[in-house]
MMTF fields as JSON, N, C-alpha, C and O atoms, coordinates in Angstrom:
{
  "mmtfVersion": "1.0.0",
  "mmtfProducer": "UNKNOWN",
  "numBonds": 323,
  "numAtoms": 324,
  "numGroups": 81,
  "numChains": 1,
  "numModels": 1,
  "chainsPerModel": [1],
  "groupsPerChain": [81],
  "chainIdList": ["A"],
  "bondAtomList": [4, 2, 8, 6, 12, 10, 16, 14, 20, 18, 24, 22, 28, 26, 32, 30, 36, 34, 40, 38, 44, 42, 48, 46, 52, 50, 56, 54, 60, 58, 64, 62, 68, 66, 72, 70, 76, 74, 80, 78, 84, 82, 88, 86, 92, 90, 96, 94, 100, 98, 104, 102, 108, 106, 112, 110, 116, 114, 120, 118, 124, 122, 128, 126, 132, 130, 136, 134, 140, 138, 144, 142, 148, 146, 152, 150, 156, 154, 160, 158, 164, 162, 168, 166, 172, 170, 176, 174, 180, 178, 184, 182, 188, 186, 192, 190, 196, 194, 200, 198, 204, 202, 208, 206, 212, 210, 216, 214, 220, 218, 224, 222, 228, 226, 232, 230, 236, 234, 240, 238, 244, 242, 248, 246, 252, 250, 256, 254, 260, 258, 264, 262, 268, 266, 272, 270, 276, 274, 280, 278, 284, 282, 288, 286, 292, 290, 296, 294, 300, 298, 304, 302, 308, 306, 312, 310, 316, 314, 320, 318],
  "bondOrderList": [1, 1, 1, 1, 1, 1, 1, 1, 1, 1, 1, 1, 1, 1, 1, 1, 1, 1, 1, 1, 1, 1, 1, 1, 1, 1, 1, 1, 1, 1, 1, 1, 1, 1, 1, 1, 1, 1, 1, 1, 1, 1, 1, 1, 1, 1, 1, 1, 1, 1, 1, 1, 1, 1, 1, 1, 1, 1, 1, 1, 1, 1, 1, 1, 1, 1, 1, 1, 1, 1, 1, 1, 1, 1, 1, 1, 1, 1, 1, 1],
  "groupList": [{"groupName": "UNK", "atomNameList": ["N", "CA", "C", "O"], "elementList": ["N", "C", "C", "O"], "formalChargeList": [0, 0, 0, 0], "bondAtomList": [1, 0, 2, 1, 3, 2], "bondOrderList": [1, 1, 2], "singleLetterCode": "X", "chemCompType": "L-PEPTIDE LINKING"}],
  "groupTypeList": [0, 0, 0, 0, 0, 0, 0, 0, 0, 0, 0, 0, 0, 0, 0, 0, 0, 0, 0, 0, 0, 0, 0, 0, 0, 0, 0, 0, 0, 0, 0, 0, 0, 0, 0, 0, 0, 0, 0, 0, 0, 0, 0, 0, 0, 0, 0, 0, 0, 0, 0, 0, 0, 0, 0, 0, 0, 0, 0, 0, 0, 0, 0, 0, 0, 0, 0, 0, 0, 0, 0, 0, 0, 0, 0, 0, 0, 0, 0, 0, 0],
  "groupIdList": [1, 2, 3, 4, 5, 6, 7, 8, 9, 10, 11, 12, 13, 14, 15, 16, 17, 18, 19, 20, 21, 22, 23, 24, 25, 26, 27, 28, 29, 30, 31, 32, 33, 34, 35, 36, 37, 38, 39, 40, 41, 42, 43, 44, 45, 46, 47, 48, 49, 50, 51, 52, 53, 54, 55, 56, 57, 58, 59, 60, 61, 62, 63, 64, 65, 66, 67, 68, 69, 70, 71, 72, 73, 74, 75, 76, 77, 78, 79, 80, 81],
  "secStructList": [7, 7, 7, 7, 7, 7, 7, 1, 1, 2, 2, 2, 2, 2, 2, 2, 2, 2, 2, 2, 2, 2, 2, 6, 6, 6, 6, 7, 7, 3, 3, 1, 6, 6, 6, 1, 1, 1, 1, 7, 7, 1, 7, 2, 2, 2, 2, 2, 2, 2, 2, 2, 2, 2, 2, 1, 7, 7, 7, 3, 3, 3, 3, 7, 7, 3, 3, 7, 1, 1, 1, 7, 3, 3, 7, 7, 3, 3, 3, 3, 7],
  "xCoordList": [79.262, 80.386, 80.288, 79.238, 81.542, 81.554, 81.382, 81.945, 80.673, 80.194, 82.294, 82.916, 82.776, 83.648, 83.798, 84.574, 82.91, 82.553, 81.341, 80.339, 81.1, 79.628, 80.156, 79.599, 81.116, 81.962, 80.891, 80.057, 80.563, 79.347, 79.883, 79.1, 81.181, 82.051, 82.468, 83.669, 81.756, 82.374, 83.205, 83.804, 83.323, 84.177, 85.648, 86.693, 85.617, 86.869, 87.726, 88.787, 86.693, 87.225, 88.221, 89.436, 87.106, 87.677, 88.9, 89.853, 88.882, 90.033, 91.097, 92.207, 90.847, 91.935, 92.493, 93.666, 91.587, 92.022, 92.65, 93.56, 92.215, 92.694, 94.717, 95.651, 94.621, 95.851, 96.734, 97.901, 96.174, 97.171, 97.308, 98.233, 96.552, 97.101, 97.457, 96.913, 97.902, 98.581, 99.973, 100.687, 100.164, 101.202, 101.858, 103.027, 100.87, 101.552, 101.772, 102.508, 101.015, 101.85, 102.89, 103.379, 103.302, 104.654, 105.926, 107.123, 105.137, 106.425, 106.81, 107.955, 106.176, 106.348, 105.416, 104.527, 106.019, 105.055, 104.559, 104.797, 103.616, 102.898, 102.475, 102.076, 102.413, 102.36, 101.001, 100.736, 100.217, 98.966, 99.444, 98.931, 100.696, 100.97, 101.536, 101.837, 101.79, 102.17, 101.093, 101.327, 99.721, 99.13, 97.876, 96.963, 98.607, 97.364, 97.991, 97.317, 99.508, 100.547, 100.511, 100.728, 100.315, 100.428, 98.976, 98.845, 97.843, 96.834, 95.677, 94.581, 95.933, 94.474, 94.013, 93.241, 94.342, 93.742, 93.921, 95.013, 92.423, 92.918, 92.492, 92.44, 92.024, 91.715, 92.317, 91.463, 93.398, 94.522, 93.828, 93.832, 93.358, 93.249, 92.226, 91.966, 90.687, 89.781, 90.375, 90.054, 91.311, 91.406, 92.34, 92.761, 92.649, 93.532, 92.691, 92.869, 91.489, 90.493, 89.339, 88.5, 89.274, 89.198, 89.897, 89.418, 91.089, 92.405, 92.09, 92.067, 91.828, 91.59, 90.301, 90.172, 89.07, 88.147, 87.876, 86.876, 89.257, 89.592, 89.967, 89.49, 91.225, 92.018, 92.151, 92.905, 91.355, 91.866, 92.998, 93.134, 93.868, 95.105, 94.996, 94.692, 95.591, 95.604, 96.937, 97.851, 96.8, 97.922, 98.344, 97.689, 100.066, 100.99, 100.682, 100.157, 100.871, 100.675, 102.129, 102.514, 102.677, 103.548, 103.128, 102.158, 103.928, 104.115, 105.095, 105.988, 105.305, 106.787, 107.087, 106.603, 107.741, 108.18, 108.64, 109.722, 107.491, 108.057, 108.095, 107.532, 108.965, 108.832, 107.735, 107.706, 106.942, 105.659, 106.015, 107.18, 105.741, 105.857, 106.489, 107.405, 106.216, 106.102, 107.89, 108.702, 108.381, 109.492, 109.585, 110.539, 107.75, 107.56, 107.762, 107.747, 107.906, 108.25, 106.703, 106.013, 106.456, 105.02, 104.627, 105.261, 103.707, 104.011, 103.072, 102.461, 102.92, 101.757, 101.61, 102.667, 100.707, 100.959, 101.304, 101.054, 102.177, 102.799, 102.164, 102.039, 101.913, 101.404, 102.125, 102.737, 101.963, 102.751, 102.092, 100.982, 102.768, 101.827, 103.259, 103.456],
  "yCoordList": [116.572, 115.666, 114.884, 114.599, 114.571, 114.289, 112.618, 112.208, 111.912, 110.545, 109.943, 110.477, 108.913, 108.448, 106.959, 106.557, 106.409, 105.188, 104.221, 104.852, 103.152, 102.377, 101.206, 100.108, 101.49, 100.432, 99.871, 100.77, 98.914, 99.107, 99.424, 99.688, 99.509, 100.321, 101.873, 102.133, 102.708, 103.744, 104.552, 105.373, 104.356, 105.437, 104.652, 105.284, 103.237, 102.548, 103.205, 103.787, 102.901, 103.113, 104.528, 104.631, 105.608, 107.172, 107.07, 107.839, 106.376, 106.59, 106.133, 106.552, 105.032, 104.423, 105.484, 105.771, 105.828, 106.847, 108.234, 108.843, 108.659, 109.714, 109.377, 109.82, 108.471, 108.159, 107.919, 108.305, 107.185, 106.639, 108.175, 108.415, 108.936, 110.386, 110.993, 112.038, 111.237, 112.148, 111.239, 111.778, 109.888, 109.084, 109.613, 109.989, 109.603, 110.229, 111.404, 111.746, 112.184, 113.833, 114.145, 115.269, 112.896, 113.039, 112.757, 112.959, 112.127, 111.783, 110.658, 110.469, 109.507, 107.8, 107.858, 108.611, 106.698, 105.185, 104.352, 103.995, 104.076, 102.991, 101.551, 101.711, 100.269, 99.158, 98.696, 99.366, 97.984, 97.407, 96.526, 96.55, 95.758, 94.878, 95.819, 95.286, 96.984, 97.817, 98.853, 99.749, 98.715, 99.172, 98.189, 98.536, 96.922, 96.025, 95.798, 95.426, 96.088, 96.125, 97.087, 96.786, 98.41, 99.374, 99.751, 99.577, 100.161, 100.63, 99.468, 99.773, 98.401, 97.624, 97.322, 96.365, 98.025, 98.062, 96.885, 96.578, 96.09, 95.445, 95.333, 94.474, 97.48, 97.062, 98.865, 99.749, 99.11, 100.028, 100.943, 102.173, 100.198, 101.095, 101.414, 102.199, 101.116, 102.039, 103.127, 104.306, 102.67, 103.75, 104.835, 105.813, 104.711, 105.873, 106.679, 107.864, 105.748, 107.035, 107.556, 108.207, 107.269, 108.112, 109.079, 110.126, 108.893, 109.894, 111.28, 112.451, 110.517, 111.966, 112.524, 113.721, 111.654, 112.612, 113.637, 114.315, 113.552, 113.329, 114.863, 115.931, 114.486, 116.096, 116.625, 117.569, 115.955, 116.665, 116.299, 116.634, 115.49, 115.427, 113.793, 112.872, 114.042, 112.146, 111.786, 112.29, 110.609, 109.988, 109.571, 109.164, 109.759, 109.135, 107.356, 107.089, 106.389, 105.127, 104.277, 104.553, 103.593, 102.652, 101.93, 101.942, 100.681, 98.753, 98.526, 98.836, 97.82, 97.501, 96.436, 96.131, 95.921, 93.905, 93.718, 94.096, 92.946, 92.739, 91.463, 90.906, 90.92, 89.264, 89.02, 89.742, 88.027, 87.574, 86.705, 86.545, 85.82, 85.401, 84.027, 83.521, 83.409, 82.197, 82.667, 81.906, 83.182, 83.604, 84.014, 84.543, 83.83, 84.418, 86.347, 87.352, 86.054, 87.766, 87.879, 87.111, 89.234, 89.605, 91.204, 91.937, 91.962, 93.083, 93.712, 92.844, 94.876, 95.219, 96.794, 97.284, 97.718, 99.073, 99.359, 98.862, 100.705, 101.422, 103.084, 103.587, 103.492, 105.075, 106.031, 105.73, 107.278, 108.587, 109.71, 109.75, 110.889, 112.262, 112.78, 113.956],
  "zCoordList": [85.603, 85.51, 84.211, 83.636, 83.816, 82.027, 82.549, 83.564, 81.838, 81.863, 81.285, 80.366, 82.088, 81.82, 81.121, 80.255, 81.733, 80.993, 81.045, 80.706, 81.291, 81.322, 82.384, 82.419, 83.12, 83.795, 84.838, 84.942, 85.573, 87.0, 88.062, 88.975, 88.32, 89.373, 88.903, 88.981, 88.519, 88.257, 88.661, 87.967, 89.998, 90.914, 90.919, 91.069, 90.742, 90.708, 89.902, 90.13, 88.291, 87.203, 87.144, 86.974, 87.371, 87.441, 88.524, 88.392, 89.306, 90.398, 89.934, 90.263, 88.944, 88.192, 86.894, 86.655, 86.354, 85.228, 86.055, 85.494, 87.224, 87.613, 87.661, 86.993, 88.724, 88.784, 87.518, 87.57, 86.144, 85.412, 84.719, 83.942, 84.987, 84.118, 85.017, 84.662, 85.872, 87.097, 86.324, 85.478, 86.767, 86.094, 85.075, 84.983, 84.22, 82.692, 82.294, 81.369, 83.117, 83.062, 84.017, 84.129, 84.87, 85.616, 84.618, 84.821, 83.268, 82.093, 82.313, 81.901, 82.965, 82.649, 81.468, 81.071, 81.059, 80.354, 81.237, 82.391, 80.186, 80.391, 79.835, 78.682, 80.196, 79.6, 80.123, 81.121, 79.899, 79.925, 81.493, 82.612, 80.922, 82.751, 83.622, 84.69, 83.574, 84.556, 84.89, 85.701, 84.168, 84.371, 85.816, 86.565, 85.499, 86.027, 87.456, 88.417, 87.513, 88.645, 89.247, 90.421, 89.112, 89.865, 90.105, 91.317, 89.634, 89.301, 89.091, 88.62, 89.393, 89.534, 88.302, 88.255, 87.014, 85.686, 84.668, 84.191, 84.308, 83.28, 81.831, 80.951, 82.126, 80.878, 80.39, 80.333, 80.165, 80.115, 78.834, 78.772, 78.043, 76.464, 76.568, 75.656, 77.761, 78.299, 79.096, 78.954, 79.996, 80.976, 80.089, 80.708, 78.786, 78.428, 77.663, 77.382, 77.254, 77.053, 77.644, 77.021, 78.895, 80.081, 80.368, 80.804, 80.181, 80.581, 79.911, 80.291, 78.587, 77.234, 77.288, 77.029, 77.666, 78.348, 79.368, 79.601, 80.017, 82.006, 81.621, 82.006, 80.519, 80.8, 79.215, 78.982, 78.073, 77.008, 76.106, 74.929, 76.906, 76.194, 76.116, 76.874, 74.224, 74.151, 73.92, 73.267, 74.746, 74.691, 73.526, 72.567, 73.728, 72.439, 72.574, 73.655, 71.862, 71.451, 70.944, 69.808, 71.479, 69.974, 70.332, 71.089, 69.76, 70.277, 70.445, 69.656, 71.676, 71.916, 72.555, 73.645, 72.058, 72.575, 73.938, 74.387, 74.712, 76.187, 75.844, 74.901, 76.867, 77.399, 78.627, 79.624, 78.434, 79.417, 80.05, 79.688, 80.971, 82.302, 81.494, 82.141, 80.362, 80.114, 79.025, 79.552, 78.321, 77.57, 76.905, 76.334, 76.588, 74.951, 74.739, 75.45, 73.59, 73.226, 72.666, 71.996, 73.264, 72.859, 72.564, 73.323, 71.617, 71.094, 72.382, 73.006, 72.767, 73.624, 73.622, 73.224, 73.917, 73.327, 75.015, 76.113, 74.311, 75.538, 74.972, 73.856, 76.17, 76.327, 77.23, 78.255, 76.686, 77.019, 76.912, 76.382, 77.464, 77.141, 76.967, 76.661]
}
């Protein structure tokens, strides 16, 4: 089994990366707060390279302006396959 990360929950972690790439080869995006909303994850830009260890395929990347809880406009990366 390919070592996924150094996390001290490891099986969390992988369960979390399994899912957010099943996710992303269904053809969603992904946002770091929709990652922490659906999937438990708060730390998204590990679990996407898990993903690429997981299955090979790396995810696409931009930045894209959400609004956060408070009004502010804020840049945050969004991921794809």
């Amino acid at each position: 089994m390919k070592k996924v990360n150094n996390n001290p929950n490891p099986l969390s972690s992988r369960s979390q990366a399994a899912r957010i790439a099943n996710y992303l080869l269904e053809g969603h995006r992904i946002t770091p707060i929709e990652a922490l909303e659906m999937f438990g994850s708060f730390r998204l830009g590990a679990r996407i390279a898990d993903v690429e260890r997981l299955t090979g395929i790396r995810p696409q990347r931009r930045l894209v302006q959400v609004t956060n809880r408070q009004g502010k406009v804020v840049r945050v990366a969004q991921y794809w396959i």
